[in-house]
VOPAGU-2260 file (C-alpha; in pm, 1 decimal, decimal comma):
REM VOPAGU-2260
SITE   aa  ch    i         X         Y         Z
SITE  UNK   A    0  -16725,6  -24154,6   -3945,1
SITE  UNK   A    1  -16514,3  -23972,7   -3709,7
SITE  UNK   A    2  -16405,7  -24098,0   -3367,7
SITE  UNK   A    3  -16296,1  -23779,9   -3187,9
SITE  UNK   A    4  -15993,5  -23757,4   -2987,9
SITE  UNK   A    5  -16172,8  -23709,0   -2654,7
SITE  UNK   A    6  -16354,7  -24040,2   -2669,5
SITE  UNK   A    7  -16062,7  -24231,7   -2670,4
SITE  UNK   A    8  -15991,3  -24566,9   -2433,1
SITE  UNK   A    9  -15597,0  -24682,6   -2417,9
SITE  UNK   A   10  -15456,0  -24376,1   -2531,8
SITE  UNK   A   11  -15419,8  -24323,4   -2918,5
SITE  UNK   A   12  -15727,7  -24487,3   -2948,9
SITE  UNK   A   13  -16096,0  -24485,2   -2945,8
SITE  UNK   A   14  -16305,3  -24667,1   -2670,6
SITE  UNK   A   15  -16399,5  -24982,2   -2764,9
SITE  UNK   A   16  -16792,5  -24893,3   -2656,5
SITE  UNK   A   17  -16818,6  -24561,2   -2800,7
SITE  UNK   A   18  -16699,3  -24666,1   -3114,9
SITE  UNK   A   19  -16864,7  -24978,0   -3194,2
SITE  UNK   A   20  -17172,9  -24780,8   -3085,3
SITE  UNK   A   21  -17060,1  -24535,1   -3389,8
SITE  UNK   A   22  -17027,9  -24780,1   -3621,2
SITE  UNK   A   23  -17320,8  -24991,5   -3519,5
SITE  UNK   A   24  -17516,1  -24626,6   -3542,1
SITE  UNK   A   25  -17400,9  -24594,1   -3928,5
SITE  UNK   A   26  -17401,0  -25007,7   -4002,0
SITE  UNK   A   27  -17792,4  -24974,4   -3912,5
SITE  UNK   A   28  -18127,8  -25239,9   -4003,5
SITE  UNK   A   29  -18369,4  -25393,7   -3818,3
SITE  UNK   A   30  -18133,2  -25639,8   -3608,1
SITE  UNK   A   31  -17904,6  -25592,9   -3348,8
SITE  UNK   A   32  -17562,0  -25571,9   -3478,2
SITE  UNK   A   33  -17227,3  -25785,3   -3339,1
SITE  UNK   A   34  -16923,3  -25537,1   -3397,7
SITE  UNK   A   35  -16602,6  -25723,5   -3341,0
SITE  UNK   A   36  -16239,8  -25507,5   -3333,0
SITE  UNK   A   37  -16029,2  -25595,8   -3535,9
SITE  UNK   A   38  -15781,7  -25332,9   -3447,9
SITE  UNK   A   39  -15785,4  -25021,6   -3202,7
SITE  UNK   A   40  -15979,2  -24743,1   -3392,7
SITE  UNK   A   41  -15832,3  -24460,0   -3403,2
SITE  UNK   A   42  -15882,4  -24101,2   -3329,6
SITE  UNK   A   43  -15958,5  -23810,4   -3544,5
SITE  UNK   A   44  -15911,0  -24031,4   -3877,9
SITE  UNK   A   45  -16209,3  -24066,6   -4150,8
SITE  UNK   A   46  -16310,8  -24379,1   -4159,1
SITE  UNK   A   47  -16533,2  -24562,7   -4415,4
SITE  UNK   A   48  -16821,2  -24823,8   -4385,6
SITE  UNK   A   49  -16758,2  -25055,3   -4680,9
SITE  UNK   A   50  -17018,3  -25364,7   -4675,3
SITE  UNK   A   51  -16952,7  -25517,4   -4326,3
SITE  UNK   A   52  -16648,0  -25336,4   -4266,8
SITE  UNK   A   53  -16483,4  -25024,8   -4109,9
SITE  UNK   A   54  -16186,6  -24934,1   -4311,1
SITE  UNK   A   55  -15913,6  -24685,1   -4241,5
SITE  UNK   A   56  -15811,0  -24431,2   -4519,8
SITE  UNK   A   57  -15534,9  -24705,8   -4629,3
SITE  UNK   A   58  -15808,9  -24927,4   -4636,6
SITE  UNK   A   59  -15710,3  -25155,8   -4325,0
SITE  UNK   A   60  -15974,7  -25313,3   -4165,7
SITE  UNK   A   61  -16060,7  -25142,9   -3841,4
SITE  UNK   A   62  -16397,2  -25328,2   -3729,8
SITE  UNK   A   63  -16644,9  -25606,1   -3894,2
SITE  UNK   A   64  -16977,3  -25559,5   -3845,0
SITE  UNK   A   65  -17282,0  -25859,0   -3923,9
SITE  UNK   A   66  -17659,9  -25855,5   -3756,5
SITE  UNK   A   67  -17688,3  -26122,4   -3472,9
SITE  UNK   A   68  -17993,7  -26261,7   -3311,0
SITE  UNK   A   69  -18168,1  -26064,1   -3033,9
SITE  UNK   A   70  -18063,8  -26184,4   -2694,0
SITE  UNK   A   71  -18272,0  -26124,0   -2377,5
SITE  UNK   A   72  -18008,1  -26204,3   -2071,4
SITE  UNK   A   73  -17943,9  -25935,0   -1861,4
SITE  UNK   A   74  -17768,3  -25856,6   -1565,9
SITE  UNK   A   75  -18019,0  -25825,2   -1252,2
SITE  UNK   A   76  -18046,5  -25460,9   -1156,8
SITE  UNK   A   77  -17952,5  -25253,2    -790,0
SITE  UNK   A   78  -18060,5  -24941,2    -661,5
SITE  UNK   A   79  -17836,1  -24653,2    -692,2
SITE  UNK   A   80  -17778,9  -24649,7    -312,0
SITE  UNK   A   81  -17600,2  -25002,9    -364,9
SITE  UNK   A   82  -17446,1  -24890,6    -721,4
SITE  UNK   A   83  -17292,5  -24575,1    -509,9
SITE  UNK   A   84  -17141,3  -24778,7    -219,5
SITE  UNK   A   85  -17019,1  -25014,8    -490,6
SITE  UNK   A   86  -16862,5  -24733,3    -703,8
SITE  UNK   A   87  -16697,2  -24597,5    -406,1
SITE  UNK   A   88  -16496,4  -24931,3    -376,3
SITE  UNK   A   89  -16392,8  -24908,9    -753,5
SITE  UNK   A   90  -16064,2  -25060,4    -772,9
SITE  UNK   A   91  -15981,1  -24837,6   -1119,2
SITE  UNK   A   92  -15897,0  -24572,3    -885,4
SITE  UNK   A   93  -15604,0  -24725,8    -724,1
SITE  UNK   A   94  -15504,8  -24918,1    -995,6
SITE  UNK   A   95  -15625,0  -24856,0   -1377,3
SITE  UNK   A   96  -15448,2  -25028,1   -1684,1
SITE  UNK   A   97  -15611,5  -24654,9   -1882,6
SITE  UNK   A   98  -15692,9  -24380,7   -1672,4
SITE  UNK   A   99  -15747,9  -24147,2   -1960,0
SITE  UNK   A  100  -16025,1  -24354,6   -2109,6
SITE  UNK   A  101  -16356,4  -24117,2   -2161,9
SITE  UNK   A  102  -16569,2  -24382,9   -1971,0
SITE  UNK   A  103  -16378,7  -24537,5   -1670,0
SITE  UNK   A  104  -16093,9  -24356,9   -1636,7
SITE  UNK   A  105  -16059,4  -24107,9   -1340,3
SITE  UNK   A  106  -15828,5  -23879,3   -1504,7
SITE  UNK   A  107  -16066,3  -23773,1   -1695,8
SITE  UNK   A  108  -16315,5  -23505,4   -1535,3
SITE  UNK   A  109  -16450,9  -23457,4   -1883,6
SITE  UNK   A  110  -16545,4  -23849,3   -1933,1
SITE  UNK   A  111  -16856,5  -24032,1   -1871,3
SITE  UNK   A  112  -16664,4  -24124,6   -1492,7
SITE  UNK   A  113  -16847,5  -24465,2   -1476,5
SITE  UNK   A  114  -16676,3  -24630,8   -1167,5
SITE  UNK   A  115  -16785,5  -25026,4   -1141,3
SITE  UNK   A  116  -16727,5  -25151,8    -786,6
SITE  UNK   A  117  -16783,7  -25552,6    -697,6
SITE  UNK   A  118  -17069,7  -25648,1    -527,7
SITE  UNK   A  119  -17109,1  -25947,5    -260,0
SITE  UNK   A  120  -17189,1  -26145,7    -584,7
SITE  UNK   A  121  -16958,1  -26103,2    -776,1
SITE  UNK   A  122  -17169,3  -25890,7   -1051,2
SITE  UNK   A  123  -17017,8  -25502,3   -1075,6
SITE  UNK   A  124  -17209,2  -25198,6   -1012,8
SITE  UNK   A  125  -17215,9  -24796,7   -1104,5
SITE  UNK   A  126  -17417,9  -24490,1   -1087,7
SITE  UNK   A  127  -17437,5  -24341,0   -1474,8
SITE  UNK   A  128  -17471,7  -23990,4   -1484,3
SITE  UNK   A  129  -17608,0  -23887,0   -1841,4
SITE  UNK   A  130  -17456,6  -23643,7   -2041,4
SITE  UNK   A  131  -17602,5  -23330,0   -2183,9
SITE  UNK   A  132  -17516,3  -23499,3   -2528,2
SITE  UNK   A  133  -17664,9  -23781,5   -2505,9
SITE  UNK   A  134  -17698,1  -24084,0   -2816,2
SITE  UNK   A  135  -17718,5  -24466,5   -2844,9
SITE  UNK   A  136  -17340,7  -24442,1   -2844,8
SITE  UNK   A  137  -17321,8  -24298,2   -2505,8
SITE  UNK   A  138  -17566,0  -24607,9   -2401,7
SITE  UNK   A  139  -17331,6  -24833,7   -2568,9
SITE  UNK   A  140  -17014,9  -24659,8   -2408,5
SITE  UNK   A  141  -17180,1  -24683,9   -2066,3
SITE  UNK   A  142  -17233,2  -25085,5   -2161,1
SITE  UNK   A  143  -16859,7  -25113,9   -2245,5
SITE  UNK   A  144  -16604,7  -25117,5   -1967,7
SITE  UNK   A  145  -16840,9  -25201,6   -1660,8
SITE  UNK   A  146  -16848,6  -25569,2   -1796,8
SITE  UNK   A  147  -16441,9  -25579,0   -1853,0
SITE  UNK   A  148  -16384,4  -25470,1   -1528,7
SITE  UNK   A  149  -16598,1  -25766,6   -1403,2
SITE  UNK   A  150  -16271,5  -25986,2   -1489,1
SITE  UNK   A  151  -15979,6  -25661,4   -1454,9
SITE  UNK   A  152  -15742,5  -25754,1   -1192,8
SITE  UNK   A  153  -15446,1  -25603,1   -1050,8
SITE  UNK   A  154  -15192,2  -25653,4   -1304,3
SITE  UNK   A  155  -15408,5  -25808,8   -1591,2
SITE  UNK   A  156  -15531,7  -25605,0   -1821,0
SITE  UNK   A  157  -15805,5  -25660,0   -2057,3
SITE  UNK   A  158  -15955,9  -25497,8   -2439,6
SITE  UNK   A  159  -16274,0  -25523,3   -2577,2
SITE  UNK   A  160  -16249,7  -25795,8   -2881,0
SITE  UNK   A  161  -16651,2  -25805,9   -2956,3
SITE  UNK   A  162  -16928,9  -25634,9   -2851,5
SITE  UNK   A  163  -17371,3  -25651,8   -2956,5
SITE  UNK   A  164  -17581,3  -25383,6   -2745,7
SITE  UNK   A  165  -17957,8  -25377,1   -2779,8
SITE  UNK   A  166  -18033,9  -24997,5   -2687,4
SITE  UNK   A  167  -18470,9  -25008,4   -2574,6
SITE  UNK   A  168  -18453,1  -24650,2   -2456,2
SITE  UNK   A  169  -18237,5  -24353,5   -2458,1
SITE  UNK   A  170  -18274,7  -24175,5   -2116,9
SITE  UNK   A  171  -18259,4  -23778,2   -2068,2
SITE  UNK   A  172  -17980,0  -23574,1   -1972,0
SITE  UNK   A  173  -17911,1  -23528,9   -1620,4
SITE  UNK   A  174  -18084,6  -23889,9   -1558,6
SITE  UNK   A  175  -17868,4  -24064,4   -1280,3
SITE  UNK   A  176  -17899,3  -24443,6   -1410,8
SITE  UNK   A  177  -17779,2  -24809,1   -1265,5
SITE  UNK   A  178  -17524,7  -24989,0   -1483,0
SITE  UNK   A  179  -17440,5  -25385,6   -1362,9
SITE  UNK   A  180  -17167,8  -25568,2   -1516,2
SITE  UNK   A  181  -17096,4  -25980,0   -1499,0
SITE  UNK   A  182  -16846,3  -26218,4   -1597,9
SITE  UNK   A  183  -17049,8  -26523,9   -1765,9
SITE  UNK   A  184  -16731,1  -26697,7   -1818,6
SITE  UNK   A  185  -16341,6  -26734,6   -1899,4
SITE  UNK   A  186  -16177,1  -26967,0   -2197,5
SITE  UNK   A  187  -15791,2  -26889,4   -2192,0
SITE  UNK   A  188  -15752,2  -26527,8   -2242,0
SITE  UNK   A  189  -16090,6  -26468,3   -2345,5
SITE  UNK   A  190  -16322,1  -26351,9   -2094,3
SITE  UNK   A  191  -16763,2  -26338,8   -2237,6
SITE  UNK   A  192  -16965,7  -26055,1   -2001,7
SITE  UNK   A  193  -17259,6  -25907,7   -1993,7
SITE  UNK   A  194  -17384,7  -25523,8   -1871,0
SITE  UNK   A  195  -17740,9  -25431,6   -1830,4
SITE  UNK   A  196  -17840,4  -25020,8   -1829,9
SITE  UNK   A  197  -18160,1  -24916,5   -1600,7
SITE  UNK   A  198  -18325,4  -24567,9   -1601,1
SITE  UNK   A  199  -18351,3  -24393,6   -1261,8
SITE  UNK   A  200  -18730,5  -24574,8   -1233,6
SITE  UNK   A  201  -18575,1  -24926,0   -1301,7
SITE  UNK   A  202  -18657,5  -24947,1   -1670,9
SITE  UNK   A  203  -18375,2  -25161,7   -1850,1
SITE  UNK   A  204  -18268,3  -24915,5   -2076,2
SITE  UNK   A  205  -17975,8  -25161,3   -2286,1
SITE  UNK   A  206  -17811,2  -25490,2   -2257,5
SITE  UNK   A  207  -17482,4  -25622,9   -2411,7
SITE  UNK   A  208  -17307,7  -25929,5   -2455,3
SITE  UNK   A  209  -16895,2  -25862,7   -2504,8
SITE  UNK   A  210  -16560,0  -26044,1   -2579,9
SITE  UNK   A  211  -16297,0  -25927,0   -2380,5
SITE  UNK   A  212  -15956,1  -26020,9   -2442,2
SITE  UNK   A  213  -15630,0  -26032,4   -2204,7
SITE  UNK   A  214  -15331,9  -25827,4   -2297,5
């Protein structure tokens, strides 16, 4: 496994998303799968699945994978009208702790450019615009950093620690989709979200539960 430079989060290193979604991919089995960072992966470097763990070429533990139970919360859905106005509101663009990552950043022209804006409620929202290449680890990507920046603030950074993604459907290319992001809850500097994916009809496409953790 490969993470390649251009899917990278904090700079130097992969997004948390894309990657577990890589090594979830190569983990594989029936379950879902729970991948939990153990440091940032990092680019361009082959890295080896050994039992339940990603290892660097110095063998350093990267990631730890183990199946989980299936889960079936999910964040409720909007249309894409709402997602838009949200998006437009998305506070990454004035202030972003990584605005090179390949998913939220808006530096990057070439990334997925998911922008998560607050609604009244509290829950975040996006419009998803699918890639040409498109894989389960774009679906997890697009699961990642909508749920962190549910608890973001100005000033107070976050990472993803742990992440499990159920992917149902993988839609096509071009597809404009809905992402929603929540924060179920905060214990010191750990902060447990949720994101749910819909298709352009309203079909839940993926759901994930995530650690994030404060920097």
């Amino acid at each position: 496994m490969i993470i390649e430079a251009r899917f990278n989060g904090p700079a130097g290193s992969g997004n948390g998303g894309w990657s577990a979604g890589v090594f979830a991919g190569a983990y594989g089995g029936d379950q879902p799968v729970e991948v939990t960072l153990r440091r940032p992966p990092p680019l361009d470097t082959p890295l080896a699945l050994v039992g339940g763990e990603v290892r660097d070429p110095a063998g350093e533990v990267v990631a730890q994978l183990r199946p989980t139970e299936r889960f079936d919360e999910v964040v409720p859905p909007v249309d894409l009208a709402t997602a838009r106005a949200a998006s437009a509101a998305y506070p990454g663009l004035l202030d972003h702790p990584f605005p090179g990552c390949y998913v939220c950043g808006p530096h990057r022209s070439d990334g997925l450019r998911i922008f998560p804006g607050r609604l009244p409620d509290g829950r975040m929202a996006a419009p998803v615009l699918v890639p040409e290449q498109v894989s389960a680890a774009v679906i997890w990507a697009a699961l990642d950093c909508p749920g962190g920046w549910s608890v973001i603030g100005a000033g107070r950074p976050y990472l993803l620690g742990r992440i499990a993604a159920l992917v149902e459907a993988v839609p096509r290319p071009g597809d404009e989709c809905v992402v929603t992001g929540a924060t179920i809850g905060v214990e010191g500097r750990k902060a447990l979200v949720r994101t749910s994916l819909y298709g352009p009809d309203g079909s839940l496409l993926g759901r994930a539960r995530a650690t994030w953790i404060a920097v």
